[in-house]
ZAZA-926510 format. One record per residue (C-alpha): x, y, z; residue in three letters. Coordinates in nm, 3 decimals, padded with zeros to 5 digits. Example, Ala and Ser with C-alpha at 12.3 -4.5 7.8 and 13.67 -1.06 7.14 Angstrom:
<pts>
PT  01.230  -00.450  00.780  ALA
PT  01.367  -00.106  00.714  SER
</pts>
This chain:
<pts>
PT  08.195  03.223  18.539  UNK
PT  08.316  03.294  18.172  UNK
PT  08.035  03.334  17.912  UNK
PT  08.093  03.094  17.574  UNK
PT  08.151  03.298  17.240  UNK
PT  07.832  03.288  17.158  UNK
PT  07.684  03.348  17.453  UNK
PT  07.942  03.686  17.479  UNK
PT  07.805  03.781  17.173  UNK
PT  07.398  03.773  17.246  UNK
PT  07.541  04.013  17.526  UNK
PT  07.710  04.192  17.325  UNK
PT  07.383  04.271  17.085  UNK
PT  07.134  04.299  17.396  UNK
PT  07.381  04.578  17.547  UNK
PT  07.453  04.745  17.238  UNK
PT  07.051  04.725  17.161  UNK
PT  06.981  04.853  17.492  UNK
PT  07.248  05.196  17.386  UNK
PT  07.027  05.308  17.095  UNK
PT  06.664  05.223  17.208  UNK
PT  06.474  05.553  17.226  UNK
PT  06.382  05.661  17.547  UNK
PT  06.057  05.580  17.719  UNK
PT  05.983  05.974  17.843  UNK
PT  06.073  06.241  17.633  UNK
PT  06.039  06.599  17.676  UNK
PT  05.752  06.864  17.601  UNK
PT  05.933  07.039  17.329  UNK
PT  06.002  06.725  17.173  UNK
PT  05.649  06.552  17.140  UNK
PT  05.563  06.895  17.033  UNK
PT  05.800  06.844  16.682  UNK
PT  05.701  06.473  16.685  UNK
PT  05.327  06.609  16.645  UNK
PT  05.373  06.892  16.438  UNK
PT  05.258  07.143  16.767  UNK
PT  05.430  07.479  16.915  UNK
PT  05.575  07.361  17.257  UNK
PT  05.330  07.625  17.389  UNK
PT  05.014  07.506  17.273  UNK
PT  05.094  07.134  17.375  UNK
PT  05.233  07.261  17.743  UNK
PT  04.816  07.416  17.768  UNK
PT  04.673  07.079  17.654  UNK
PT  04.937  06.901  17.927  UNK
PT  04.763  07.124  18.160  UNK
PT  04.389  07.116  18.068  UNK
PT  04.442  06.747  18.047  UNK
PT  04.346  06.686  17.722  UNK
PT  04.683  06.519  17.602  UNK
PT  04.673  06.171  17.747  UNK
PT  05.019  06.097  17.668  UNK
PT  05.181  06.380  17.925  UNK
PT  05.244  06.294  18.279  UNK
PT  05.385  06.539  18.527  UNK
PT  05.670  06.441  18.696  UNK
PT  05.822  06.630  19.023  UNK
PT  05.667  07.002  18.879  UNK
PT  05.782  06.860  18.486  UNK
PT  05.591  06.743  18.184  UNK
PT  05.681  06.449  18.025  UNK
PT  05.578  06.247  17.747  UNK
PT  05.574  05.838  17.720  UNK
PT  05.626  05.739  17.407  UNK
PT  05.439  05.438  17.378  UNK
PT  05.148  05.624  17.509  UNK
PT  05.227  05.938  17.229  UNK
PT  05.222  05.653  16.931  UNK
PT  04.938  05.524  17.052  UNK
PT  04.740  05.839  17.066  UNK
PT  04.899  05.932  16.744  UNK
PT  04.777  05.615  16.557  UNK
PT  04.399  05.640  16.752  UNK
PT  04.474  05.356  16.951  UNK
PT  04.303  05.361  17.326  UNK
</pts>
């Protein structure tokens, strides 16, 4: 089944959106720039549980995004 022009095109823009979203998890290290934090100090609030947007994955921290603008912008 062949896709019309147009049609080949909205695939082309959904695939090529898809390439440069950011990523839903990102590391430790790199929340910790985002927020202006040594990686250090926000690996001891990952583990004291006072930074909502960190969830450990298989022994690793990681950081969703949507979560970390939410916090960020005092949203629940």
């Amino acid at each position: 089944m062949a896709l019309t022009a147009t049609a080949q095109t909205d695939h082309d823009r959904m695939v090529e959106s898809d390439k440069s979203a950011e990523p839903d998890l990102i590391s430790v290290p790199q929340a910790a720039k985002r927020v202006g934090l040594h990686s250090d100090t926000l690996y001891r609030l990952c583990r004291q549980g006072e930074f909502p947007p960190a969830v450990a994955i298989g022994g690793r921290w990681r950081v969703s995004v949507p979560r970390l603008e939410r916090y960020l912008h005092g949203e629940a």
